[in-house]
C-alpha positions in Angstrom: 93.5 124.9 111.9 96.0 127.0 114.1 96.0 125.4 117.8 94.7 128.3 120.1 96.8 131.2 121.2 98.5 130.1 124.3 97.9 126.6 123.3 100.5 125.6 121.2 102.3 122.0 121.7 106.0 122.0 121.8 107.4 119.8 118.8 109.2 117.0 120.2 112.1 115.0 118.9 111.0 111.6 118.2 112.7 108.3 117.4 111.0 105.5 115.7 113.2 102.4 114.7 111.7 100.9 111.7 109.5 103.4 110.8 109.5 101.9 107.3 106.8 99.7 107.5 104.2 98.0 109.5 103.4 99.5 113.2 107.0 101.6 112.8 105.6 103.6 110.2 101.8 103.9 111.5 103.5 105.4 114.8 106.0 107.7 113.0 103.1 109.1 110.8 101.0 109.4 113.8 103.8 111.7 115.2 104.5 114.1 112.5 100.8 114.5 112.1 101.2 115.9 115.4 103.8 118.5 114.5 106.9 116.3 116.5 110.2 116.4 114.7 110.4 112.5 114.0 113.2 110.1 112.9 113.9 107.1 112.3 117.1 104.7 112.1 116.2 101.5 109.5 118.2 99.3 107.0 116.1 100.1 104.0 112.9 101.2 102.1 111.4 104.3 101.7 109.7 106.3 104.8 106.9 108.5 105.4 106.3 112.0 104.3 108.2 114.3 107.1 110.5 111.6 108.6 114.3 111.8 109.0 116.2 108.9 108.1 119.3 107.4 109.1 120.5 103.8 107.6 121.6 102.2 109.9 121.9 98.8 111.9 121.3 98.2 115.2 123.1 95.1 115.9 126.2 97.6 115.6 126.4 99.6 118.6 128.7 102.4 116.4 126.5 102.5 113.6 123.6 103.1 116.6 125.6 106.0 118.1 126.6 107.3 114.3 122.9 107.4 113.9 122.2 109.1 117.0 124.5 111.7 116.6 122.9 112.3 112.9 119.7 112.7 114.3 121.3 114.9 116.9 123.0 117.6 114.9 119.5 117.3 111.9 116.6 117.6 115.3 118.0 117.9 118.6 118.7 115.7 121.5 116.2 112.6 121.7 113.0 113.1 123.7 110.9 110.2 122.6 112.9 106.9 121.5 110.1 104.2 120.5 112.1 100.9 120.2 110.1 99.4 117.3 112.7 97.3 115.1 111.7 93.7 115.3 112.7 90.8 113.1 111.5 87.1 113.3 113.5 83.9 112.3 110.5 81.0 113.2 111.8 77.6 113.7 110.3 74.7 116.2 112.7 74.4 119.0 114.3 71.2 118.1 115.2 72.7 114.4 116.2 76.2 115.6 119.9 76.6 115.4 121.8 79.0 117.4 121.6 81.7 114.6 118.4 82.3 114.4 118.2 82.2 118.3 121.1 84.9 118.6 120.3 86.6 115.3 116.2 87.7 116.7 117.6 87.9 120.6 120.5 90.7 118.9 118.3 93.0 117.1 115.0 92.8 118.9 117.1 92.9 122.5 120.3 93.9 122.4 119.5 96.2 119.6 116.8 98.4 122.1 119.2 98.1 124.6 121.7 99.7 122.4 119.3 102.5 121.4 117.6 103.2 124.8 121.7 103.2 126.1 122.3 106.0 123.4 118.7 107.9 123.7 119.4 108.1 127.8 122.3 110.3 128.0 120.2 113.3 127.0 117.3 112.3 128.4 119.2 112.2 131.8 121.1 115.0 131.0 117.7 117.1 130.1 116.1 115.5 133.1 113.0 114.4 130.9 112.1 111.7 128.2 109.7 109.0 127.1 110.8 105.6 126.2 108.1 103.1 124.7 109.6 99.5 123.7 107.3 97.8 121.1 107.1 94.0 122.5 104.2 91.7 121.7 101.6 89.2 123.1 103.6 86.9 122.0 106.2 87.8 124.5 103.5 87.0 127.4 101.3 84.6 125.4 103.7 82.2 124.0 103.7 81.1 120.6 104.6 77.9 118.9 107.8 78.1 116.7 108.7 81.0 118.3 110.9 80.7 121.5 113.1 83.3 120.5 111.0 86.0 119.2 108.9 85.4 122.3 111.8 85.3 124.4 113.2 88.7 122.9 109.6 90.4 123.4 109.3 89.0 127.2 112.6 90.3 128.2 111.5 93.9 127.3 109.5 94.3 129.8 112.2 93.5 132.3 114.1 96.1 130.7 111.5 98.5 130.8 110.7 98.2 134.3 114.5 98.4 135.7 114.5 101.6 133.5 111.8 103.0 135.3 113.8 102.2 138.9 116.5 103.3 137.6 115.7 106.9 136.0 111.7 107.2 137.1 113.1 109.4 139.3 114.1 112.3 136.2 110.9 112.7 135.0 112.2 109.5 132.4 109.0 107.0 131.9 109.6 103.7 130.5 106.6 101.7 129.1 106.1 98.6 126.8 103.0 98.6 124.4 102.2 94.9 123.6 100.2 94.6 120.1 98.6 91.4 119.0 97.8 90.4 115.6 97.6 93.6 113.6 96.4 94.3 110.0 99.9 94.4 108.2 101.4 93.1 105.1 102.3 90.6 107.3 99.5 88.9 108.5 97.4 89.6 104.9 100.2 87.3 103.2 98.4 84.5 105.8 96.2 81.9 104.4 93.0 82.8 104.9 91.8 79.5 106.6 94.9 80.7 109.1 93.9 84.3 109.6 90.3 82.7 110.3 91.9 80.9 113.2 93.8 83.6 114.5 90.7 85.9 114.6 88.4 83.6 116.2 90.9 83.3 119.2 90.6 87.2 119.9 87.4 88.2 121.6 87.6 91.4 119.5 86.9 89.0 116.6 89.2 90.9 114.4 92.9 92.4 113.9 93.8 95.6 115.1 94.7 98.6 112.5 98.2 100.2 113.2 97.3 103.5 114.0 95.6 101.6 116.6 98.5 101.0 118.6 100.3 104.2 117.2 97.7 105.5 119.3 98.8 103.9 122.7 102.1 105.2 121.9 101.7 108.3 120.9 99.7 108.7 124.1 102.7 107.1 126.3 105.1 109.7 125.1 102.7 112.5 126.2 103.2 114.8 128.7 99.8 113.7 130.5 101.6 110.1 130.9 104.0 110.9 133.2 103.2 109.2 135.8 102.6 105.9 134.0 106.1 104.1 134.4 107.0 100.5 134.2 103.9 99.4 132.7 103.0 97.0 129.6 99.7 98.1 128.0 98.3 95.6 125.9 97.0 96.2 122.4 95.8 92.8 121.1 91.6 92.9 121.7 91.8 90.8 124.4 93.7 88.0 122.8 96.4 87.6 125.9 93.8 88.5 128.8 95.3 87.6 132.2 99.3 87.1 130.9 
């Protein structure tokens, strides 16, 4: 159905890392349902229907700008930058070596920072844009085995919020959506005696569905969000209540 006369929304550009798979592609989906231009920088797979892709790798911070400037010259400037590319590397403490440490801190860190460096010159320039970092309640919860995927998720929300004192003041919001366990490949390839646990810590009794968080997002990066800035919204049913 044709939006009203007078009604018509503005198609964005919007830039979802990962967007292959998992929460990355429920968001970017979520976004070209909505008529935005969307893109995506990721190191393989196939993407969803409508969704510009760059290969590309985000520990390299030429291969980030190379991307961006693809993206660029195909869309437009960067309005919306959704910093979803995550990897894990799950070792107890006294086993992890310094590579994994380095190798989760690098892309799930240094990689947004590299991206949200890039995706800030035009948002400054255009005096406007939405930022969303994808972090986890893992990064306030803790989890066992996982000191630096949990380190890597915490430190986005200091990031976010030195963003927001940092460029709040051009109309640029910088938020951090925190899911909790969520219906992916991931999670199904569980035991089913371990997925039981899991589920009977969350008071929602169950895991959430992508488009569930895609939903936060997408409403983050909305013009009626403006004045939310610095904030961390969980999505995990209650699982990390209080942290």
């Amino acid at each position: 159905m044709a939006p009203a006369e007078g009604n018509e929304k503005m198609a964005r550009v919007v830039l979802v890392t990962g967007a292959n798979r998992g929460i990355g592609r429920a968001i970017a989906e979520r976004f070209v349902a909505a008529g935005d231009k969307v893109a995506t920088i990721y190191r393989s797979g196939d993407l969803p229907a409508g969704v510009f892709g760059v290969v590309g790798d985000i520990t390299d911070t030429a291969a980030v700008d190379a991307a961006f400037t693809a993206i660029e010259a195909e869309l437009g400037t960067v309005e919306v930058l959704v910093a979803n590319a995550g990897v894990t590397r799950d070792q107890l403490l006294m086993r992890m070596t310094d590579d994994e440490f380095e190798n989760v801190i690098d892309v799930n860190l240094t990689g947004t920072f590299r991206c949200v460096r890039r995706a800030s010159k035009g948002m400054i320039k255009n005096r406007s844009g939405r930022i969303v970092l994808i972090s986890s309640v893992v990064g306030l919860y803790g989890g066992a085995g996982q000191v630096n995927y949990a380190a890597s998720k915490a430190a986005l929300i200091g990031m976010a919020r030195s963003i927001t004192r940092e460029l709040g003041a051009r109309n640029i919001t910088a938020n951090v959506v925190a899911p909790g366990f969520i219906d992916t490949a991931m999670t199904a390839a569980l035991p089913e005696e371990r997925q039981a646990t899991y589920r009977a810590l969350i008071p929602a009794g169950r895991f959430a569905q992508p488009d569930e968080v895609a939903a936060v997002v997408q409403f983050l990066a909305a013009p009626e969000a403006g004045y939310i800035n610095g904030a961390v919204v969980p999505v995990d049913g209650g699982l990390g209540m209080g942290h």
